[in-house]
N, C-alpha and C positions, 0 to 999 in steps of 0.2 A: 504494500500500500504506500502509494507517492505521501507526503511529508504536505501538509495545507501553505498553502501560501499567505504570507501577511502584505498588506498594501499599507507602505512607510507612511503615507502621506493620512490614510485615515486615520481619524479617532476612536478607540474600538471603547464598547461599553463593557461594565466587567460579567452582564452577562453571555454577549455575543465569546468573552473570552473562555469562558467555563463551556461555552456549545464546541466548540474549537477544540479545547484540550479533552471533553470526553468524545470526541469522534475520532481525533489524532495520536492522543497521547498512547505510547507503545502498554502500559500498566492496564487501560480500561480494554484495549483488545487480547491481550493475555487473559483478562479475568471472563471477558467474553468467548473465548474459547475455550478455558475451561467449564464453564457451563455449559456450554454443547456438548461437552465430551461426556460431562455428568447423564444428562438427557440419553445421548445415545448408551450410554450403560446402563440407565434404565429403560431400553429399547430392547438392549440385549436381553437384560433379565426377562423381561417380560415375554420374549419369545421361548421361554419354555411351558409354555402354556400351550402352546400350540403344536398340534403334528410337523416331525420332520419326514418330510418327501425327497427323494434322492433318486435321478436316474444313474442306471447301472449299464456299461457296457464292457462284456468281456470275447477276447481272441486269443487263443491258444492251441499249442499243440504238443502234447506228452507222450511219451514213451514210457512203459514200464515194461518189468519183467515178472510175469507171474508162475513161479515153479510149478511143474504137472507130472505127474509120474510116465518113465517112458513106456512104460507097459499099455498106457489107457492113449495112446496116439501122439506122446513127446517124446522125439528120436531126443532130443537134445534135453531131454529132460525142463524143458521150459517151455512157456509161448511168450513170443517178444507183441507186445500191444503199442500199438500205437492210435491215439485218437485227438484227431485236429477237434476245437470246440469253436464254436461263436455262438455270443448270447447277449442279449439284450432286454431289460425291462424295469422294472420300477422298484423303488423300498422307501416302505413306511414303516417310520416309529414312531412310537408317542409315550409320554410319562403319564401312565394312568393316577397315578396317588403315591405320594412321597411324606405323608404327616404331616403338612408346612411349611417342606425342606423350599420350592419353589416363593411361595407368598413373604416368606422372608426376607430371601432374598430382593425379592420384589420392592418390600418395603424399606429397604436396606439403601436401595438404590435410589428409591425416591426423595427419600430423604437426604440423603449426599448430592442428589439436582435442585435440592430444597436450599441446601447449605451452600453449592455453589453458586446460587441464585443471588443470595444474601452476602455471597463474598463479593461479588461483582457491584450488588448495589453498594457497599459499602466502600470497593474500589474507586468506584464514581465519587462517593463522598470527599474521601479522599486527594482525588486528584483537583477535584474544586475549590477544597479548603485550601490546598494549595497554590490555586491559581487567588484568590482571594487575598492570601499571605503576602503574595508575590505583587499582585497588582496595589493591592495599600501600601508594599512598602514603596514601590514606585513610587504612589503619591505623595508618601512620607517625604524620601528625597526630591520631591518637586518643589514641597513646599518648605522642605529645608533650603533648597536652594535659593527658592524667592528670599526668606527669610533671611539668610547668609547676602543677597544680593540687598536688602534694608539694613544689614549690620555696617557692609561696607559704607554704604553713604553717609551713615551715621557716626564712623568713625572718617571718612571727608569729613564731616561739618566739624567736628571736633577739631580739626588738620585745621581747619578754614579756621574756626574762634581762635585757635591758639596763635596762628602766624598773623591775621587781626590785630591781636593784643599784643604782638610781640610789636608787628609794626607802630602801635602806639604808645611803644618804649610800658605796659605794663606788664608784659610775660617775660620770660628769657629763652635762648635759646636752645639751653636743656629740654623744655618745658616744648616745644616746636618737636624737638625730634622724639621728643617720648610720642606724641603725639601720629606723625609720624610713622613710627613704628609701629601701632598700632593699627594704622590704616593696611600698611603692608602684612599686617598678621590677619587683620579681616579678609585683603585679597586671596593670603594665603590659603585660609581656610575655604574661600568663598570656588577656588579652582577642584578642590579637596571634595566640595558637594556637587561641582559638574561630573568626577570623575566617578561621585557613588552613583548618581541620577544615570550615566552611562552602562554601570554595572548592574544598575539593578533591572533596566531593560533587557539585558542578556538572560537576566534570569527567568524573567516573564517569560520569555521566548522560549527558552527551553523549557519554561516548566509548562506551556500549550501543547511543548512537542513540535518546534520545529526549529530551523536549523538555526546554530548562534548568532548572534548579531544583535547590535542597538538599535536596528530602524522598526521601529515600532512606538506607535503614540497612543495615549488612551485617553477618554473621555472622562473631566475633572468629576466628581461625582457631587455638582455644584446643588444647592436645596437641598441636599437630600441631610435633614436633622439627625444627630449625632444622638444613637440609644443611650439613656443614662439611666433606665431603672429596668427591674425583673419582677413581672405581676407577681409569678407563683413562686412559692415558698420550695426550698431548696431540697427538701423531701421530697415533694410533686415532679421537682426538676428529675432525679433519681429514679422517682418512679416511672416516669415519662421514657427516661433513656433506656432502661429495663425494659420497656414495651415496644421502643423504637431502632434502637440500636442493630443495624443489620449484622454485626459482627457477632453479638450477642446471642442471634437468631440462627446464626450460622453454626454454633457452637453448643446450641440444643439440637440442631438437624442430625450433628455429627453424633451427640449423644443418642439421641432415637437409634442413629445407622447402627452407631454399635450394640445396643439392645437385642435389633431387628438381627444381626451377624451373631449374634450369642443363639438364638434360636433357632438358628440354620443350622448352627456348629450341632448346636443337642440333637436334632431330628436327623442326623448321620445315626444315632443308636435305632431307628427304626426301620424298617424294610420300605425298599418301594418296589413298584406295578411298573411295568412296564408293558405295552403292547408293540406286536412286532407282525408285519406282512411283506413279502414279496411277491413278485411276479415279473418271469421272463419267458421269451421265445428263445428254444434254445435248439439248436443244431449241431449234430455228431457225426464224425463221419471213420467210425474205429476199423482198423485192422489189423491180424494180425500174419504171424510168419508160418503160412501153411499151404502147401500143393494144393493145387486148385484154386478154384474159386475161390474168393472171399467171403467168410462162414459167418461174417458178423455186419447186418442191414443199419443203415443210417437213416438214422433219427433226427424229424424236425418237429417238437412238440413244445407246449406250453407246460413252463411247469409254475407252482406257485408252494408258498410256506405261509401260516399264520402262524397265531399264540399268543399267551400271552407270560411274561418270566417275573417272577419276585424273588430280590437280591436283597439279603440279608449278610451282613459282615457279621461274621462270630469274633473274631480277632484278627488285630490288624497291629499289633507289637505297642501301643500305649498312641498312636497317631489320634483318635477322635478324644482322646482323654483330654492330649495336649493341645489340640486346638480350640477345646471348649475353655482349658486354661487359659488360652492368649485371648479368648473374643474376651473373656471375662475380664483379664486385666486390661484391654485396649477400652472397656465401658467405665472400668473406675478409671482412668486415665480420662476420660472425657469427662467422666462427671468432676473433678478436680479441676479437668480445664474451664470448664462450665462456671464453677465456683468461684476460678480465678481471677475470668473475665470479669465478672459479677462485680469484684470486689474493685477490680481497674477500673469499669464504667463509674461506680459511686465515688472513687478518689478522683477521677478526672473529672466527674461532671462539680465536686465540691472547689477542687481547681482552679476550673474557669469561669466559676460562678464569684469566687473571691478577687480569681486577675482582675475581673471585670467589674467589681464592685472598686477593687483597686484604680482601676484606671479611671474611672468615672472621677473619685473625688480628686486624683490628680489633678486631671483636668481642669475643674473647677480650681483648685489651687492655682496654677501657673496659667488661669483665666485671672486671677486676682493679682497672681507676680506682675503678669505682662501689666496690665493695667497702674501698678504701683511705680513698676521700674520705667514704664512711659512717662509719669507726672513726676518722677524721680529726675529724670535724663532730662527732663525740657524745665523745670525750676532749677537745675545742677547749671544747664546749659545758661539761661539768663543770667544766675547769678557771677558766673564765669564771665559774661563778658562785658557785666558790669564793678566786677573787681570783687565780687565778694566772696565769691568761691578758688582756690585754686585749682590746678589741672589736675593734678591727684584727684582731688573730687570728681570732678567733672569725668573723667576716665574710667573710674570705678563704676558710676553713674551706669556708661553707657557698657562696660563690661556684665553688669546686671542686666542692661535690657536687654543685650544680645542674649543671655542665658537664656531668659523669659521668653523671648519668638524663639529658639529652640525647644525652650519645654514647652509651652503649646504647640507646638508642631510635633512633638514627639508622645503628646499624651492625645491627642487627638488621634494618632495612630495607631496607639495604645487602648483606647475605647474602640475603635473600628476591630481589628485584628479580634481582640480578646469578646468581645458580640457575636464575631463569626465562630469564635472558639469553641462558644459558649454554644450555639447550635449547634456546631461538631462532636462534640462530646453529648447532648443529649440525641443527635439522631435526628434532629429536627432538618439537618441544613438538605438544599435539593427538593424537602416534601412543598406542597401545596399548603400551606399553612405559615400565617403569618411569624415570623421570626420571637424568638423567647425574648431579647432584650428591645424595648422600644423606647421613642422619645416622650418626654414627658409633655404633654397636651397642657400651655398654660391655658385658662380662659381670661381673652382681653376685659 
């Protein structure tokens, strides 16, 4: 399968990008064909329910030797036989009644196409969540960049009051290139955020599943309100992911399978039926080594066989003992894993219920930095160029408000990512169903 093509020049949205990575990404067509493969294994199984039909064709020609006494007409004490064969015709068998030994199986299989079913959709989860990862952090670095691209100007105008003041003999010229410097360290860093915004497009790219490179642009995810609270109580959440979680579902399937295998293994202890028929058109054409004529007529007849056989193993060296030992420990091994997951989904989903309560009040914190360190920087900034602050001040000032447009920017991203988390971990993300973290509805 050709590799999807991106068009540099558009804006993609991030859901056209999650339709992209589960039609292209190598992971969701892997987990897609193992679920075909599960399916056709329960295709197989299931055709032993049914008669097996098989044409037959045979051509031959043998020679034996069948000892004769030479008295009753064998000079040689033998006659040499020989008889060409060709035959042609049909064979039927079928499994009359096996105790279960079939339905288990049956069941065994369905449920492993059950389980592959659910690793797939949870493959899909997966590769979303990642795409989701990947495209917020982009936006992270976009808007770190912008932000980086306001710290620099802001350390210009700092550059601008200080050489200002210098020229009207109240600054010095210490005090010029402290300043200065700091512009060339805002540049610095400000090239530092083109070269992440760069990388973290490579990684979009590959993580849709297609070939590396930075040309790829996305659409800002502008309006769209930042979730900061979780209706249901973190219990419900738990419970929720327990009913939703495809991996979870996948992992009771396996356990059913192995149930459904433990009572295959046991119904070996019991006999099964079989029915059995043929039929062919069969021709012979024998002779043998005797003066004269040829004493033996060739034969073109129909022949056929039925019945029906019941096979019953008495002993077979400890072989059915031991395999009903391995289904048995292959089901407490699932039930364990069953258990395990259980306990994963409840610490993950308590997790990202916490990152994401975490993120939220950050936010709101370096909503109030930025805010402090803005009225900070621009009273810092007057008071400097009316002589009452020095540039130490004024420098500090504005090293606080670059922090602050970084921590909003970086808890902003931190609310996005850990909202999407926080669906991934209950099973919600992908369904039809409005998202677990929402924005909070002021009324004007």
């Amino acid at each position: 399968m050709s590799k999807a093509e991106i068009d540099p020049i558009k804006a993609y949205r991030l859901e056209e990008l999650i339709d992209i990575a589960e039609t292209n990404n190598p992971r969701t067509r892997i987990a897609w064909e193992a679920a075909k493969q599960a399916a056709n294994r329960l295709g197989i199984a299931r055709s032993d329910y049914f008669p097996h039909l098989a044409a037959l064709a045979l051509s031959g020609d043998q020679r034996v030797i069948e000892p004769w006494p030479k008295p009753l007409g064998a000079p040689r004490g033998y006659f040499l036989v020989e008889a060409p064969v060709v035959e042609s015709g049909v064979e039927l068998k079928y499994n009359v009644y096996d105790f279960g030994r079939r339905s288990a199986r049956v069941e065994a299989s369905r449920a492993l196409r059950l389980a592959a079913v659910a690793a797939f959709q949870r493959t899909n989860q997966d590769v979303a969540f990642r795409v989701v990862t990947a495209y917020f952090n982009l936006i992270t670095t976009q808007e770190r960049l912008a932000a980086s691209r306001q710290i620099v100007k802001t350390a210009q105008t700092t550059q601008e009051a200080a050489e200002a003041q210098l020229a009207n003999g109240r600054s010095t010229l210490p005090d010029v290139l402290n300043a200065r410097a700091a512009a060339a360290q805002a540049a610095y860093d400000l090239q530092a955020s083109i070269g992440a915004t760069d990388a973290a497009r490579v990684v979009l790219r590959e993580t849709i599943g297609v070939e590396p490179s930075d040309a790829i642009a996305v659409e800002q995810p502008a309006g769209l309100p930042l979730p900061t609270e979780v209706a249901e109580s973190t219990a419900n959440l738990v419970n929720t992911a327990m009913q939703q979680r495809p991996d979870l579902r996948a992992f009771s399937e396996k356990l059913q399978a192995a149930n459904a295998e433990l009572k295959a293994v046991k119904s070996e202890y019991l006999p099964a039926v079989h029915f059995g028929a043929s039929a062919a058109q069969q021709a012979v054409w024998p002779s043998i080594n005797v003066s004269g004529p040829n004493p033996l007529g060739h034969a073109n007849q129909t022949v056929w066989s039925v019945g029906m056989t019941a096979r019953w193993t008495i002993f077979d060296g400890g072989l059915r003992r031991n395999e009903v030992l391995l289904a048995d420990s292959k089901r407490r091994e699932a039930q364990d894993e069953k258990r395990e997951k259980e306990d994963a989904i409840g610490r993950e989903v308590w997790v990202a219920y916490v990152q994401f309560r975490t993120a939220v009040r950050q936010h709101e914190a370096a909503e109030t930095l930025l805010t402090s360190a803005t009225t900070s920087y621009d009273a810092s900034l007057d008071a400097y160029r009316y002589g009452v602050k020095n540039l130490v001040d004024l420098v500090t000032a504005e090293n606080q408000l670059a922090q602050a447009r970084l921590a909003v920017v970086q808890s902003r991203s931190a609310v996005r990512i850990d909202a999407a988390n926080l669906d991934y971990a209950t099973g919600n993300l992908l369904r039809q169903q409005p998202p677990v973290a929402q924005p909070v509805i002021k009324n004007p």
